[in-house]
C-alpha positions in Angstrom: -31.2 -18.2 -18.7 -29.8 -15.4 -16.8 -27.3 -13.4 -17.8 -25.3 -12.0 -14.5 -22.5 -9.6 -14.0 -18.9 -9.0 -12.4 -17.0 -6.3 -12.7 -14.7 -7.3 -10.6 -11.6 -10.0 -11.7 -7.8 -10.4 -11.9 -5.6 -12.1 -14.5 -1.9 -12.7 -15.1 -1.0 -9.3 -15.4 -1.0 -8.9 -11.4 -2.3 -11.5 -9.4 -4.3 -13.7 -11.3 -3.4 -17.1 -12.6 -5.9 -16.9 -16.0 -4.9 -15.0 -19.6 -7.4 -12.4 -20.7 -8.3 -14.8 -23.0 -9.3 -17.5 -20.3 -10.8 -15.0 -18.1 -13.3 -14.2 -20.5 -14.0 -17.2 -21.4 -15.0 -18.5 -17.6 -17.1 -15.6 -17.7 -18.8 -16.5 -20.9 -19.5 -20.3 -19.4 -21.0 -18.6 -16.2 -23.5 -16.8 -17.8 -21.5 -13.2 -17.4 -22.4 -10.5 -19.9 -20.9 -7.7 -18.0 -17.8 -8.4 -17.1 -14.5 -6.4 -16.4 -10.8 -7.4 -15.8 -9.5 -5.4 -12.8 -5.7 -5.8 -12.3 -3.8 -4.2 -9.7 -2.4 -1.3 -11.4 -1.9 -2.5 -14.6 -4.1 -1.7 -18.3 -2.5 -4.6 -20.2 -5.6 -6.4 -19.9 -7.6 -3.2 -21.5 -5.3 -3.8 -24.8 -6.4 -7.3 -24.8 -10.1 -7.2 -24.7 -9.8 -5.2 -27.7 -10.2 -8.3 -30.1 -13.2 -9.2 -27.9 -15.4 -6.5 -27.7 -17.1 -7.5 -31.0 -18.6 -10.8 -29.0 -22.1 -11.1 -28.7 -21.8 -12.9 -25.7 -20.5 -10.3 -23.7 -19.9 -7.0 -22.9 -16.4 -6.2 -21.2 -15.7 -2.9 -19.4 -12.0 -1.2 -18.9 -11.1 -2.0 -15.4 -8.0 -1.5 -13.4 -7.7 -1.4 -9.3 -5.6 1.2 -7.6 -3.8 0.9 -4.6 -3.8 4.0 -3.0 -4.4 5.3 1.2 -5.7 7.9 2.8 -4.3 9.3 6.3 -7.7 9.5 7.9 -7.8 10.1 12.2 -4.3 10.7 12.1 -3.2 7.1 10.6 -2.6 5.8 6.9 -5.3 3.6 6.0 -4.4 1.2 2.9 -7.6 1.1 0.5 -8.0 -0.6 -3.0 -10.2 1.8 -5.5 -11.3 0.5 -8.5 -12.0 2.7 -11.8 -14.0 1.8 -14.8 -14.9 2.3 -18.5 -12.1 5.3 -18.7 -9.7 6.3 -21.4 -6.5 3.7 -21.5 -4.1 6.3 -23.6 -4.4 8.8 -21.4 -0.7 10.5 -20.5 -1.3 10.7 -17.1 -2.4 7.0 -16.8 0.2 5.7 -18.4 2.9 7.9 -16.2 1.2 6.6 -13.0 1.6 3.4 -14.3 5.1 3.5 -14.6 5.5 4.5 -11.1 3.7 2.2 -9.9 6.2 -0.2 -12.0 9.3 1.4 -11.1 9.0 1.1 -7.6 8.3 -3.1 -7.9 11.7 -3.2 -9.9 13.2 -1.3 -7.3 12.3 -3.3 -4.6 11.9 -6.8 -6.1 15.9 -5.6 -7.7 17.3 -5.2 -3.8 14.9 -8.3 -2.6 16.8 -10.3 -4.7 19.9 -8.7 -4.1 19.8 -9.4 -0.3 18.8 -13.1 -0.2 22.0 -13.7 -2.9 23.8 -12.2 -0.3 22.4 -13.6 2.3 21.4 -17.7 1.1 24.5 -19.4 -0.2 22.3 -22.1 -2.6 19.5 -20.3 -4.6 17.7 -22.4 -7.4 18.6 -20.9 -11.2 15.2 -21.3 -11.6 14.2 -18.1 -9.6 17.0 -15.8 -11.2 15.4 -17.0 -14.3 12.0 -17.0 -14.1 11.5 -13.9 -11.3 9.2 -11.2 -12.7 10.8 -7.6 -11.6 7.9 -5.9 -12.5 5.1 -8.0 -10.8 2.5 -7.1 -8.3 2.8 -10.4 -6.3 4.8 -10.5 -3.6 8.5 -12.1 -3.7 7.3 -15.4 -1.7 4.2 -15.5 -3.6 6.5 -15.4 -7.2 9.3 -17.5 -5.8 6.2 -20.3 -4.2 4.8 -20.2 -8.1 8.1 -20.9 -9.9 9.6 -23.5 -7.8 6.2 -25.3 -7.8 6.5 -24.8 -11.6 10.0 -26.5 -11.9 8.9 -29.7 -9.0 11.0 -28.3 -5.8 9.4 -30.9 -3.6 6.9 -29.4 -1.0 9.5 -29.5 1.9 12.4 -27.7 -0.2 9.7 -25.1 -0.5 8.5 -24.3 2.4 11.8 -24.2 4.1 13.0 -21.8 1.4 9.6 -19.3 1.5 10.5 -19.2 5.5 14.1 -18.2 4.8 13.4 -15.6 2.4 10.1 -14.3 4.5 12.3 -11.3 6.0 13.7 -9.9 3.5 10.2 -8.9 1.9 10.1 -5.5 0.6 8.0 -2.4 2.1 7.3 -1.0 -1.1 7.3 2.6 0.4 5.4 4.9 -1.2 4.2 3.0 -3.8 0.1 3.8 -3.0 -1.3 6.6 -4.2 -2.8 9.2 -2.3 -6.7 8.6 -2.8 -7.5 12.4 -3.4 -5.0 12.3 -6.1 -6.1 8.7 -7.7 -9.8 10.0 -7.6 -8.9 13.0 -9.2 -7.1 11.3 -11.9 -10.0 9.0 -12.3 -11.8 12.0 -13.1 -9.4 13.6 -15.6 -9.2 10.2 -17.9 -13.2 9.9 -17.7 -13.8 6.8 -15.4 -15.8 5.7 -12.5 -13.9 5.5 -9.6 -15.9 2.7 -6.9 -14.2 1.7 -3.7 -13.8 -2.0 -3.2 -15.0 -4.3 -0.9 -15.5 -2.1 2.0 -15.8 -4.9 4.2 -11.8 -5.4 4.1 -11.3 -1.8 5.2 -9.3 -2.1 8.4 -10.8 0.5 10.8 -14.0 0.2 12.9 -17.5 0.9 11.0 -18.7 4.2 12.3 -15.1 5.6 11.1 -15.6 4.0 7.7 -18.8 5.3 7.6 -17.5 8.9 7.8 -15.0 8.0 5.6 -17.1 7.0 2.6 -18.6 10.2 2.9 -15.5 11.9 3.1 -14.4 10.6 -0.2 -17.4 11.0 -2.2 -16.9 14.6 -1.1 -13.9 14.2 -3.1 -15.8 12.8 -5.8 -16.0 9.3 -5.1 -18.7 7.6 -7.4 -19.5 4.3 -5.7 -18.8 1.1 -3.7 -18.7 -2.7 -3.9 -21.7 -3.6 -2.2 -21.9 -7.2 -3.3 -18.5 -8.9 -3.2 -17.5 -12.7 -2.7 -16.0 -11.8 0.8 -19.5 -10.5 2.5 -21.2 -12.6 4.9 -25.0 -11.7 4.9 -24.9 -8.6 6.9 -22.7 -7.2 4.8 -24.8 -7.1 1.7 -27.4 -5.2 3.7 -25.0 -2.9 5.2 -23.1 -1.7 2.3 -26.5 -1.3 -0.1 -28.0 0.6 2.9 -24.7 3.1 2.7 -24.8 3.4 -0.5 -28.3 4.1 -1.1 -28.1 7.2 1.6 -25.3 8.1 0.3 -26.3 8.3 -3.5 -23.5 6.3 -4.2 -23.1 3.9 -7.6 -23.2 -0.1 -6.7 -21.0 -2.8 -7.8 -20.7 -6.4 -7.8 -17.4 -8.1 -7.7 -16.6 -12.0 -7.4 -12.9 -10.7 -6.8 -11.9 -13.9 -9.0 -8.3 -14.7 -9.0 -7.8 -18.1 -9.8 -9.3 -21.5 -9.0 -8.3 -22.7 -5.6 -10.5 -25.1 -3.5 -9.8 -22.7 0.2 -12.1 -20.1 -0.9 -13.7 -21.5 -4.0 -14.7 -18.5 -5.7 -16.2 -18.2 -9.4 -16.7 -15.7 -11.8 -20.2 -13.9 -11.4 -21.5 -16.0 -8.9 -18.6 -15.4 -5.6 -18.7 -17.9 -2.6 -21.6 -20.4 -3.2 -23.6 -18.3 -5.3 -23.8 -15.2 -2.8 -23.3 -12.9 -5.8 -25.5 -13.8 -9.0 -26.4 -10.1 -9.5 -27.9 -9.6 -13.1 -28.2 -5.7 -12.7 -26.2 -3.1 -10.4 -26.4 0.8 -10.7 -22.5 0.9 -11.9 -23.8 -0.7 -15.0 -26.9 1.3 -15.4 -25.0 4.1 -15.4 -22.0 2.9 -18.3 -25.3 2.1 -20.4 -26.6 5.7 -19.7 -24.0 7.5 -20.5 -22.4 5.4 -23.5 -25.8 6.1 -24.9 -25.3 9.6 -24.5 -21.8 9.5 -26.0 -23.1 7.9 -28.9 -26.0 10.4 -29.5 -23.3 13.2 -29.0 -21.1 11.9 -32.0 -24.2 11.6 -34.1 -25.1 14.9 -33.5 -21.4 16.2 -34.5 -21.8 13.9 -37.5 -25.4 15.5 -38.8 -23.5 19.0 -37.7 -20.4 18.4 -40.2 -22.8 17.2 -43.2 -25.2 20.1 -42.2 -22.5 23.1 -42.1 -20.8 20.6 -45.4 -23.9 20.6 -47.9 -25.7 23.3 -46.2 -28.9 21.2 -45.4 -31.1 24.3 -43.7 -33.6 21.4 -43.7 -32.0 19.2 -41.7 -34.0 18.8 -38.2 -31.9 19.7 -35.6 -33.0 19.1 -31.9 
């Protein structure tokens, strides 16, 4: 049977429905054996696969996706970057993380604030259940919890509309993209750019783009993701091939919902079911190096320890 990969997936800890713990084991049922939890600027899933990465079954890959922009042509372009297999105690991770945190209290804090002030009846439910900290936005979190506690449909829908205006900008919350890649570098990850096709500016300018940021060190892109229609598969391998640029495969799974019924590792009516990609070529390639390295440092201690002049040494 098959094995495939996806590398790219969201759980609870931004936008996704699943635990860690179900995630993986969707993945595991779909015949996934490279697989990586992606959440929008969050590691929490990175502490949970911990207790997993002992499993046969599968091999899971540090993840996380990074909102950032780039002012490109003389306008701010919003783009998601993705980073993989890096160091998840880095310092500088972890304080970038935090601002990304700070400013959803910030704003979720004064969201809340205005429609208290502004809606005279607000179910408890929401002051009791509303995540500060979450990536989703307010309607989104708000939709979830009075589904959760059986707000009839109407109640709902009225409400979501009421509340629709006093949605947060979340100003400055992206990161710069030269700075994200550049901190991608320092904690030893792969930074790919996901799915191009979402990009919002015409082709020939994304084109010069991509090539602007792997001047800047970019590594790779998406070039099989649940969103692409058939052109897109061709168009984005094509790119990346010229460009010598690293290619991923993403299903982009969130949860299961029957408007775009995506699954893990195989996307939109199986227009993913990739069992190979560059991106994981490379992890292989250079985890095998790392592990020859620490050998060598091993041999070197006991050499320089017991004095083995013997000892081959390449």
């Amino acid at each position: 049977m098959e094995k495939y990969v996806d590398f790219h997936s969201h759980s609870k800890y931004s936008d996704g429905k699943l635990t860690v713990s179900q995630l993986i084991s969707k993945a595991i049922e779909n015949n996934v054996n490279y697989f990586s939890i992606t959440d929008h600027d969050s590691i929490q899933s990175t502490n949970d696969i911990k207790e997993y990465k002992v499993n046969k079954q599968i091999n899971l890959i540090n993840g996380i996706e990074l909102s950032t922009y780039i002012n490109f042509n003389n306008r701010e372009v919003l783009l998601h970057l993705l980073c993989y297999d890096f160091d998840n105690t880095s310092e500088k991770l972890q304080n970038e993380i935090k601002r990304y945190k700070h400013i959803l209290l910030i704003n979720n804090q004064q969201f809340i604030k205005k429609i208290t002030t502004s809606i005279k009846v607000i179910p408890e439910c929401i002051f009791r259940d509303y995540d500060y900290y979450s990536y989703k936005l307010p309607t989104t979190q708000i939709y979830e919890i009075l589904s959760a506690n059986c707000y009839d449909k109407e109640f709902i829908e009225t409400f979501i509309n009421r509340i629709k205006v006093y949605i947060p900008t979340y100003e400055e919350y992206e990161l710069n993209i030269k700075t994200a890649i550049e901190l991608i570098n320092d904690i030893g990850g792969i930074s790919i750019l996901a799915h191009p096709n979402q990009i919002k500016m015409d082709e020939s300018e994304k084109d010069k783009m991509i090539i602007d940021l792997k001047r800047l060190g970019l590594m790779g892109i998406e070039t099989y993701h649940s969103s692409f229609i058939k052109s897109d598969f061709e168009r984005y391998r094509l790119l990346a091939l010229k460009n010598n640029l690293l290619q991923s495969v993403g299903s982009d799974y969130h949860y299961d919902t029957i408007c775009d019924n995506i699954i893990i590792g195989h996307g939109i009516n199986n227009n993913l079911c990739q069992t190979n990609c560059s991106l994981k070529e490379y992890i292989l390639k250079r985890r095998k190096k790392n592990d020859w390295g620490l050998f060598e440092k091993i041999l070197w201690k006991w050499k320089s320890k017991y004095n083995w002049h013997w000892l081959f040494w390449r």
